[in-house]
N, C-alpha and C positions, 0 to 999 in steps of 0.2 A: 765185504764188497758193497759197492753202492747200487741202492735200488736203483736203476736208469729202466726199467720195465715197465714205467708209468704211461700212458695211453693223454693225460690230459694235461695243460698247461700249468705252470707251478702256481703259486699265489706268489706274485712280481711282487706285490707294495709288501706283506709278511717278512719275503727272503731281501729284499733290499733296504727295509729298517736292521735286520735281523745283520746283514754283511756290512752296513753302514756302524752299526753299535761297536764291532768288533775288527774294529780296521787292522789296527797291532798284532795280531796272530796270523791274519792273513796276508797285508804286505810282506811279514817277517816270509810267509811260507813259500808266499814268489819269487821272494831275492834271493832263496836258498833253490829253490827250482831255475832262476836265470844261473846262479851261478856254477851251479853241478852242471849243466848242460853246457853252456860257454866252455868250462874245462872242460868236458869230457868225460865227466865224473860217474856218468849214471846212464845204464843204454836203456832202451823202449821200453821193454820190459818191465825193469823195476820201476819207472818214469811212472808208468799206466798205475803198478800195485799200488804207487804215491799219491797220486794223486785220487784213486779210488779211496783207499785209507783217509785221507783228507775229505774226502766227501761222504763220509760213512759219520766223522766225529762233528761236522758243517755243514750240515745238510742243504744249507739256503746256498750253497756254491754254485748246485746244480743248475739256477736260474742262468748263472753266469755260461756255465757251460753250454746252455741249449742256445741264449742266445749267441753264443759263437756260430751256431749252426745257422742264423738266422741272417737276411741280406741288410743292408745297411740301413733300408726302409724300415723294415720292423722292428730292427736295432734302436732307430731314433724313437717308437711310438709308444714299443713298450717302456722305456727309458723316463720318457719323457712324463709319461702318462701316469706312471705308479714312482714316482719320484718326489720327495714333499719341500725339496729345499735342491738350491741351485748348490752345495755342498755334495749333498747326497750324489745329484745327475752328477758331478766330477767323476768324483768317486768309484761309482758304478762302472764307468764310458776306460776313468783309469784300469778296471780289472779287466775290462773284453779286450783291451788292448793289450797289456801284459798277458793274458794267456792266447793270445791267437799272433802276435808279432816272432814270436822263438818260434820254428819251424816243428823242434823238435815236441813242443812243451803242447804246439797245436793239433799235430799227428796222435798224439796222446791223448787229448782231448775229444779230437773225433773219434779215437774208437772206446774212450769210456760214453760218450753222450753217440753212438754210431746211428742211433735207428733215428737223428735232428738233423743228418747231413745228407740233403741230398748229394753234392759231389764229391767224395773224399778225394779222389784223384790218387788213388795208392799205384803203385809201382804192380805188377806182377806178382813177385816175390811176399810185399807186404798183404797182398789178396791172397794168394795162400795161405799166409800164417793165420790173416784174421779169419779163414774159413778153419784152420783147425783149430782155432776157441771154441768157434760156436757148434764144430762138427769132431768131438773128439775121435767118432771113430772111424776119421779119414784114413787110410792107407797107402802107403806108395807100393806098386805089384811091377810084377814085371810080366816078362812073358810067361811062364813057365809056371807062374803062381797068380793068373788071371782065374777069379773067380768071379763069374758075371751077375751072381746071386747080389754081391757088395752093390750099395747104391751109395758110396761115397768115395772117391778113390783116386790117384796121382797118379797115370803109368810112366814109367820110365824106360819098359822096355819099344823095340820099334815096330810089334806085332800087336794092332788092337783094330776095334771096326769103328768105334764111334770118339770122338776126339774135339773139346770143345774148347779152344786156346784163345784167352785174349792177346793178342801182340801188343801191349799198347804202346810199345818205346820201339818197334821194330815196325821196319818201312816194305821190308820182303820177307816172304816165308822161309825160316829154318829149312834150309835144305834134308835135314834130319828127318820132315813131318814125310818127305817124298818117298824113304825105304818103310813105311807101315802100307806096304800094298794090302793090307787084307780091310781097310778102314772101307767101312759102306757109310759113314755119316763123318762131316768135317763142318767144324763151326770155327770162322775167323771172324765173327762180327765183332765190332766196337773196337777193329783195331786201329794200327798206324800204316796199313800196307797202301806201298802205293803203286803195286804192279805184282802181278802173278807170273813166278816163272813157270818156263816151259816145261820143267820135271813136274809140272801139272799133271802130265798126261800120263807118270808114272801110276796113278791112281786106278789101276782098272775095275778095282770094282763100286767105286764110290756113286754112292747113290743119291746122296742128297749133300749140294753144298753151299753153304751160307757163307755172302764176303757182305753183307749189309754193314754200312760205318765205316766204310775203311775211304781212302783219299784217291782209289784204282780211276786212272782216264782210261786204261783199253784193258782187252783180255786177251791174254794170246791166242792165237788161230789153235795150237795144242792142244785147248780148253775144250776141243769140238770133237777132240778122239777119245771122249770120256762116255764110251759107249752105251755104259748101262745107268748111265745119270736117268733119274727123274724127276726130281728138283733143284732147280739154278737158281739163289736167292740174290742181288748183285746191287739194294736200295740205296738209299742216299750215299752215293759216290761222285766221281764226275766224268762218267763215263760220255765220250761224246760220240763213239759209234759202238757198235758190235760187231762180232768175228764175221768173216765174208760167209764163212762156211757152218755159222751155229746151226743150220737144217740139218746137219749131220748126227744131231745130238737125236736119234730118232726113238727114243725113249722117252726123251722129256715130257713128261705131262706139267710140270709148273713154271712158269719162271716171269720172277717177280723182280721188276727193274725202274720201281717209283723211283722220282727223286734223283735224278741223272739229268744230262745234257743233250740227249739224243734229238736231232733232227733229221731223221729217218733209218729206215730199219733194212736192214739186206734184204734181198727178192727172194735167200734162200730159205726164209722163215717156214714158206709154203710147204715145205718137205714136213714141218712138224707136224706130222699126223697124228700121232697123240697125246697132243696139246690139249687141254682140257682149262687152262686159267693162267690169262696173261695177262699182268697188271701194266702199266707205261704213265701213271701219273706224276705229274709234276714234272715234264720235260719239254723239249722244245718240236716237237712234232708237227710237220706242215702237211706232211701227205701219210693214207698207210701205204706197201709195198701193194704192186697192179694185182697180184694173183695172192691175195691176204687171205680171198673167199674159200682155198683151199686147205684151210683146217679147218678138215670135217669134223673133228673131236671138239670143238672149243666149245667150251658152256658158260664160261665166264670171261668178259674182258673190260680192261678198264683205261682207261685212257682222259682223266681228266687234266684239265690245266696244264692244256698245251697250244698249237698253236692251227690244230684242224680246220681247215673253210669248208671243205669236201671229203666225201666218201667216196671211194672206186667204186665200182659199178659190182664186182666179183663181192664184195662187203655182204651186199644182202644175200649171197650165197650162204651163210652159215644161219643154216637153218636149225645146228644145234644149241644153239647162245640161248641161254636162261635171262644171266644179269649183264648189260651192257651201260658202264656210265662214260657219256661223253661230256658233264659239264666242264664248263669254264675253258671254251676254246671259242670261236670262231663261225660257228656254222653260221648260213645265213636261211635254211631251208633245209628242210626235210625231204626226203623223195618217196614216191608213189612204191616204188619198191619195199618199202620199210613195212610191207605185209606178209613180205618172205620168210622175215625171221619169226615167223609162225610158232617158235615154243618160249617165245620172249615172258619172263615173269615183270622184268624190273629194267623201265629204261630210264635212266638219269641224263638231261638232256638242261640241265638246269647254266643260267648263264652262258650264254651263246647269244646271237643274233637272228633268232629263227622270227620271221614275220607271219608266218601261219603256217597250218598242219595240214595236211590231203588227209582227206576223210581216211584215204587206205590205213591209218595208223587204227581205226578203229575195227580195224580188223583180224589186230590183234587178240585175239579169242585168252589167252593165258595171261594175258597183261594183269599183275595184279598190283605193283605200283609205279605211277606215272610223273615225272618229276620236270617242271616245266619254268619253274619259278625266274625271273631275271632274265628274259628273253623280250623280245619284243611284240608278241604276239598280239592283234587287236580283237580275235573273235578263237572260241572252242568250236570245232566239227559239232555240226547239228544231229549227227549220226554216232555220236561218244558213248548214248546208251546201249550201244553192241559190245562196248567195254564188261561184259556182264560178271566178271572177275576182278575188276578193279578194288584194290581195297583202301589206296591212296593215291590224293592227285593235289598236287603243290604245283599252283599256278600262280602264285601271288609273284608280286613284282615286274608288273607286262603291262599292256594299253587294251586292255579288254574290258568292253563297255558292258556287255550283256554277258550271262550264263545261259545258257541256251536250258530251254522246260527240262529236255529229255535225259540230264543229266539227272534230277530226282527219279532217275528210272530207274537206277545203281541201287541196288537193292544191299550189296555187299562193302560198298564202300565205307569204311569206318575214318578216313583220315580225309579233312577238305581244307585245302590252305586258297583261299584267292584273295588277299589283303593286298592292300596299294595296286589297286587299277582303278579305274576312275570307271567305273560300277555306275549304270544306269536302271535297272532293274533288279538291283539290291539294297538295301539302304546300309550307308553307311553305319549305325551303331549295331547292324545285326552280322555284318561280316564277321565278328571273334565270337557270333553265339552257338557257334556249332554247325553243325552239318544239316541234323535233323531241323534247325528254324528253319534255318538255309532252303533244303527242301519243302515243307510245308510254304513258304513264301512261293517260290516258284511251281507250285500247282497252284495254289491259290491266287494268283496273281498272273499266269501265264506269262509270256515274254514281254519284253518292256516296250510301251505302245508306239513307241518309236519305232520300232520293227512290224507292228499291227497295223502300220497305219503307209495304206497304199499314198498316200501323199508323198510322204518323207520317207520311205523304205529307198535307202540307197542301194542300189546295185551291185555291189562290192564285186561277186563271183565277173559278173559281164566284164567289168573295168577293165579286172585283172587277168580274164582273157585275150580283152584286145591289147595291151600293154604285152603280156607274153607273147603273143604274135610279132606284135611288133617293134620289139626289141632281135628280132632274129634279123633284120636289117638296119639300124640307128640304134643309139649306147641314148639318144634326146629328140625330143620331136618338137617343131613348134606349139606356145599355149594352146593358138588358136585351129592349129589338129588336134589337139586331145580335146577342147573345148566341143569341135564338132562330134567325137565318137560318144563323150555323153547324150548331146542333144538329141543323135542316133537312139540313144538309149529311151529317148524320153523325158532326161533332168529338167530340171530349170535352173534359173542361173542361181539362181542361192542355195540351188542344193549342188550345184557343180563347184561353188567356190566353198563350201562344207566338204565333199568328198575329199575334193585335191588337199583341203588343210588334214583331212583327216590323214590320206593315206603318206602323207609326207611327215607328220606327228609321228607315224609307225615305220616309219621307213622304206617304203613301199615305193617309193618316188621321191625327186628332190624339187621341189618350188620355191625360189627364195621369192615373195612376192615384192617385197622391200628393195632391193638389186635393182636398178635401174636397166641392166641388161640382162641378168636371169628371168626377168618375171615373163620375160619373152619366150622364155625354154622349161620346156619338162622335161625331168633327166627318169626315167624311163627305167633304167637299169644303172641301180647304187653300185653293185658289184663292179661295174666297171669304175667306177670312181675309188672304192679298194681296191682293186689292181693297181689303178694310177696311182695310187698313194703308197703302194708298197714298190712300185718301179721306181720313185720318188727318194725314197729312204733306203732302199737297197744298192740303188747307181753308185757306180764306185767315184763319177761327177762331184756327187749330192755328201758324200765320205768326206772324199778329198779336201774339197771346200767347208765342210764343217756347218753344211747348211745353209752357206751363203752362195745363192746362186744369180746370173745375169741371166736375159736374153741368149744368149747364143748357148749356154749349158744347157735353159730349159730344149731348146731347139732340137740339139744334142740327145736328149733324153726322149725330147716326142717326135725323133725326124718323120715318123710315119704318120703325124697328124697334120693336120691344115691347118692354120692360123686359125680361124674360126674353133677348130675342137680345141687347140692350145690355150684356147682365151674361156672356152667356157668349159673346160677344167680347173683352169686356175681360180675362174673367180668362183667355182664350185666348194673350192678348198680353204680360200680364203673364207665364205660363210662358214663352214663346217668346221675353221680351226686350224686347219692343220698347216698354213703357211700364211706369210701373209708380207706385204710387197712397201718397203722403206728405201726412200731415193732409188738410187737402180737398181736395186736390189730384192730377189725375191727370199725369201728367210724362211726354212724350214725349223721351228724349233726345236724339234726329235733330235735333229743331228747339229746343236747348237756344242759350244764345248763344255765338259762337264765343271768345271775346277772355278765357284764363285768368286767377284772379285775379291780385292786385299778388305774393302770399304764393307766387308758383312760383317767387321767388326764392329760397327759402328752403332751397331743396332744388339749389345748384348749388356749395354749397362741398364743400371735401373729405372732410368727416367724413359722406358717406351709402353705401351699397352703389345702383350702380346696374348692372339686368339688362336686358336687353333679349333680346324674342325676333324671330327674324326668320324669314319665311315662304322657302320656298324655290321654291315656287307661289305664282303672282296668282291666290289664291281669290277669286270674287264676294264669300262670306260673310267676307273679311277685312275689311273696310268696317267690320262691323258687332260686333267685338271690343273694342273700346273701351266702345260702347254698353248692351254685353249687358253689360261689366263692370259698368258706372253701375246696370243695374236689380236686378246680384246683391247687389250692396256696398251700395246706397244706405242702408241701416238704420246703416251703419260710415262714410259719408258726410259729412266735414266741410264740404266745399264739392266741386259738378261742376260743368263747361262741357261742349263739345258732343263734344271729344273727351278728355275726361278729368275726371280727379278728385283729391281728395285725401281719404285715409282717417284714420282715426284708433283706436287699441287700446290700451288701458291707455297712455297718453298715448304710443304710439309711434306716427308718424306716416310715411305715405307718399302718393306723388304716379303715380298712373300716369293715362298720355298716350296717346297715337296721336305716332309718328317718323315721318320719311319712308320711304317704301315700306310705308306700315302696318305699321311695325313697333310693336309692343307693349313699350313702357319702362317700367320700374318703378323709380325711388329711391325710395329707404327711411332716413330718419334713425337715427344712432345713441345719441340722446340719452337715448334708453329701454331699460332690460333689458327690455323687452319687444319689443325689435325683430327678435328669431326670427321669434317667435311671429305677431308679424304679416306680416314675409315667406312663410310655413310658407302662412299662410290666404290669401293672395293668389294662391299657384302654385297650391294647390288649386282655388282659382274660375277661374284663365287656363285651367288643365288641365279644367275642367267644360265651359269654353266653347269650347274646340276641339274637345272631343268632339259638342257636340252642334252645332256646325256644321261638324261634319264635315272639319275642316282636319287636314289629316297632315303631315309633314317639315317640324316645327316644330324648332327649334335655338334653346337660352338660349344668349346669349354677357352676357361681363364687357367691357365695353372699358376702356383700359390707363388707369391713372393716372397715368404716369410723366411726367417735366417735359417732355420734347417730347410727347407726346400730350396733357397738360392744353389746350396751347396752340395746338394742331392740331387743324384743322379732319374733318382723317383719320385716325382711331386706331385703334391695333390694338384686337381683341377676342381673347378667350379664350373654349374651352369653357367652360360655367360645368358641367357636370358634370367634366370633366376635371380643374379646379380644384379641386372640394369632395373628388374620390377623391385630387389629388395633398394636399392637406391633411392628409386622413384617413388619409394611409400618412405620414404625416410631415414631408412638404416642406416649408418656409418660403417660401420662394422663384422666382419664376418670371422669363424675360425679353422682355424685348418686341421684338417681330419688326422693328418700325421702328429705335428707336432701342438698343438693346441693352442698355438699361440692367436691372438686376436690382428687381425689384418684387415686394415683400412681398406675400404672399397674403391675409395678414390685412386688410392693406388693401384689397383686391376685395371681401371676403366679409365 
């Protein structure tokens, strides 16, 4: 047999001198394996002993072997890389293909090299076999000769408790699995199901059941008279609701439904009393059920990246909740109630829209980590050192100028992230030096004199007082009323036109100063302007028409507003991005149609510069980068769809898109001297709109032009700052990390 037991990579240049020297024995040995298999000559079995045998007397095969196992990328590097003659690279590229194109000769392949493959894609059938190679002393039992000692085994008969079946070619469950009533454990994950029959309910004592992987939209209502369940596993499926009646399941203590479609949950959830850990991440959730507060059991719940604004009021009722994570939704505020949940260790609240925190979070007494990061917060509660269990707090990625003294109060805190805020009583090269500088700075230093100094100490609490007040009658006030409630205050005018930039930087209010007609108006309350925005994109008007809307649709849409609130919405929206108004027309790009035009061909030969930036953080606001370009650009605008456009400038012409992972792509034609110039105005408007949605650790890269990257699905990139500074000092030249080849700069740039 062939040693395939080895843990480290072969020596490549060795085994491919070594298979290059001795070509004659091994093509002979290929055409004798195509041709036994073609006829039919030879089944798996003895295929596998063959080619084992063959790799016992050839040892350097094995390279070949593993890179079968390998993707097309690492196929080309290591190929390319430990290859001494374009001879050789044939050669080599000749055997992966000869032994991975025969279906049967490839299946062989994977299970002599099995532990290099991550996806075999075996059948059922062939997953058994290869479990009794490596598990000789599997058994098939029935009923009658169940012995539960065995921890390797097949049943065949239809009496057992625990049963863990992949389907992977099967769309509905074996009605067969329905007569093993005595099963207390049932595992279908990683199959093909794509609906649960109702002989579900045949299960009465099953206790724990896992459909995680499967392609299930619903569950039958049946699923709910499975009385003594206490885990329901049901993960990446596409479920888009739940059963009316799953509170019936009053056993359940788990259930676990990441990775679905769901936007919102039955009100009979409330019945699950002994619930104790509910996951709901990665789904489309806008609201929880009104009476959610009544699982009194829950000590865990999770609900990231979805699409939460609000809490119900019953929420802070579960005063049993340990771990709660709500990032990557929507919140825009935290509430004074969030002191309820009194046995809180761990609140994950990361990426949301939260503009500050009520001291009440610092009342948290068990809080031991606090997760804040990517929000829009501009100050920490002065009162955080009541945190006295805190032992991590990740607040980086927000508009928070100061760290307040009393946070080196944290005696226990061992974790401090506050990186990318624009820090005024920290210095920038001490923020990655720890915790302990961190602390020693702020004793020593006390709060930063901008807050020490009754001059300039803005008012922030008072502001925000009377803005909360008075937003309970106007969504906007005019400048010159908010002007006078600071003057009330004491300000002066340079510290009122400070405040207003500040708390409109944070979101806290909207002032476009620049607007000819907004600078007239302080919009008071953003949240209404999210409403408008989602009444906007939800109207079946705003659908229909595909985003293109007149006068009389928006009319249609705001009949309950005045001309005046019609007009300074819109131009509220139009700053912010989100529509913006060509000939009679007002143009939502969210609801633009998806399908680019014929002319994105145009832009995939080799004669363009293409950049791409890519996020290094899942910002919420990266969604919306593409869009906000469509409403800066649109006057430069040859033609847009929903995630992209094409520009046009002194006939130079570019295309920029939305890539996958939201990345932001730019090609740019060189058929124009004026193709700088319009690259030059493009960065400047990507660079406008990361600032004002606030995205940080942003990276332009180049990807390679070179002959194996044209044609590869996985290319290298390049700095693209690294490139224009290696240009500017001289260089021609750079090489590519895949295939080694040397690539002209000029042709990147």
């Amino acid at each position: 047999m062939a040693d395939n037991n080895f843990s480290n990579e072969p020596d490549y240049r060795y085994d491919f001198k070594s298979l290059f020297m001795n070509q004659g024995p091994i093509k002979a040995f290929i055409e004798e394996l195509r041709t036994q298999t073609d006829h039919s000559e030879i089944d798996d079995e003895a295929l596998e002993k063959k080619i084992n045998t063959f790799c016992d007397i050839n040892r350097s095969i094995r390279s070949i072997g593993i890179l079968a196992g390998k993707n097309i990328r690492e196929r080309n590097f290591y190929t390319n890389l430990y290859t001494d003659s374009d001879d050789m690279k044939l050669f080599i590229r000749f055997l992966i293909d000869a032994l991975t194109e025969n279906d049967q000769i490839f299946h062989a392949l994977k299970t002599v090299f099995s532990p290099y493959f991550k996806n075999r894609n075996f059948s059922t059938e062939q997953l058994i076999k290869e479990f009794k190679k490596i598990f000789p002393e599997m058994i098939e039992v029935d009923e009658k000769r169940f012995d539960t000692t065995q921890t390797c085994y097949v049943i065949t008969s239809n009496k057992l408790t625990h049963l863990k079946l992949p389907l992977r070619n099967q769309t509905i469950i074996p009605e067969k699995i329905f007569l093993c009533e005595h099963l207390i454990v049932l595992d279908l994950s990683s199959s093909s199901l794509k609906e649960i029959p109702k002989s579900i309910s045949k299960l009465k004592r099953i206790k724990q059941l896992n459909l995680d992987y499967n392609n299930l939209y619903q569950l039958p209502d049946e699923i709910c008279q499975l009385e003594q369940l206490t885990e329901l596993s049901v993960t990446n499926n596409v479920l888009a609701n739940l059963p009316r009646n799953i509170g019936h399941l009053s056993q359940l203590q788990q259930l676990f439904l990441n990775s679905n479609r769901l936007n919102s949950l039955p009100d009979s959830m409330q019945h699950l009393k002994n619930l104790t850990e509910l996951t709901l991440n990665n789904n489309q959730l806008e609201t929880f059920p009104t009476d959610i507060g009544k699982l009194y059991s829950i000590i865990s719940l999770e609900a990231a990246n979805n699409k939460l604004e609000t809490l119900p009021e019953s929420f802070y009722n579960l005063s049993t909740l340990i771990s709660l994570s709500l990032y990557s939704n929507a919140l825009a505020s935290v509430s004074d109630n969030i002191s309820q949940l009194n046995s809180l260790e761990t609140l994950d609240l990361r990426d949301n829209q939260i503009l500050y925190l009520p001291d009440a979070i610092c009342e948290l007494n068990h809080l031991k980590k606090l997760y804040l990061s990517g929000n829009r917060l501009s100050e920490l509660p002065q009162k955080i050192n009541q945190l006295r269990n805190l032992e991590d707090l990740s607040c980086s990625d927000n508009q928070i100028e100061i760290i307040p003294k009393s946070l080196a109060e944290l005696s226990q805190l061992e974790i401090l992230q506050i990186e990318n805020n624009p820090l005024k009583n920290i210095p920038p090269d001490m923020v990655f030096s720890g915790k302990d500088a961190i602390f020693k700075h702020l004793v020593s230093n006390g709060n930063n004199q901008k807050k020490n100094n009754n001059d300039n100490c803005l008012p922030y609490a008072d502001i925000r007082h009377s803005i909360k007040d008075r937003k309970r009658s106007s969504q906007y006030i005019p400048f010159t009323e908010f002007k006078h409630i600071c003057i009330n205050l004491g300000m002066k005018e340079e510290q009122i036109q400070q405040l207003i930039g500040e708390l409109h930087a944070e979101g806290s209010i909207y002032h476009f100063l620049e607007d000819s007609v907004l600078k007239n108006w302080v919009v008071i309350n953003p949240q209404w302007v999210d409403q408008e925005e989602k009444k906007l994109l939800k109207n079946n008007i705003s659908i229909k028409n595909q985003g293109y809307l007149d006068t009389n649709d928006l009319n249609a849409i705001w009949k309950n507003y005045s001309s005046e609130q019609q007009s300074i919405i819109l131009r509220v929206m139009f700053n912010l991005g989100i529509c913006f108004q060509k000939d009679a027309h007002y143009i939502v790009p969210q609801l633009l149609p998806l399908s680019p035009p014929s002319t994105e061909n145009a832009f995939e030969d080799s004669s363009t510069i293409q950049i791409e930036y890519h996020y290094q953080n899942i910002f919420r606001n990266i969604a919306s980068v593409v869009t906000q370009l469509i409403v800066r650009t649109h006057d430069w605008c040859d033609q847009f769809w929903r995630y992209g456009m094409i520009v046009v400038h002194e006939n130079a012409r570019a295309m920029i898109r939305r890539g996958e992972n939201y990345r932001t792509i730019v090609i740019i034609t060189r058929d124009s001297p004026h193709y700088k110039t319009l690259q030059k105005n493009i960065q400047n408007e990507i660079d406008s709109v990361h600032q004002q949605l606030k995205i940080s650790n942003v990276r332009a890269y180049v990807p390679c032009c070179c002959s194996v990257c044209r044609s590869d699905n996985y290319k290298f990139y390049y700095y693209y700052n690294k490139l224009v500074e290696q240009q500017t000092n001289g260089i021609s030249y750079v090489y590519c990390g895949y295939s080694l080849e040397k690539v002209d700069i000029d042709n990147l740039l």
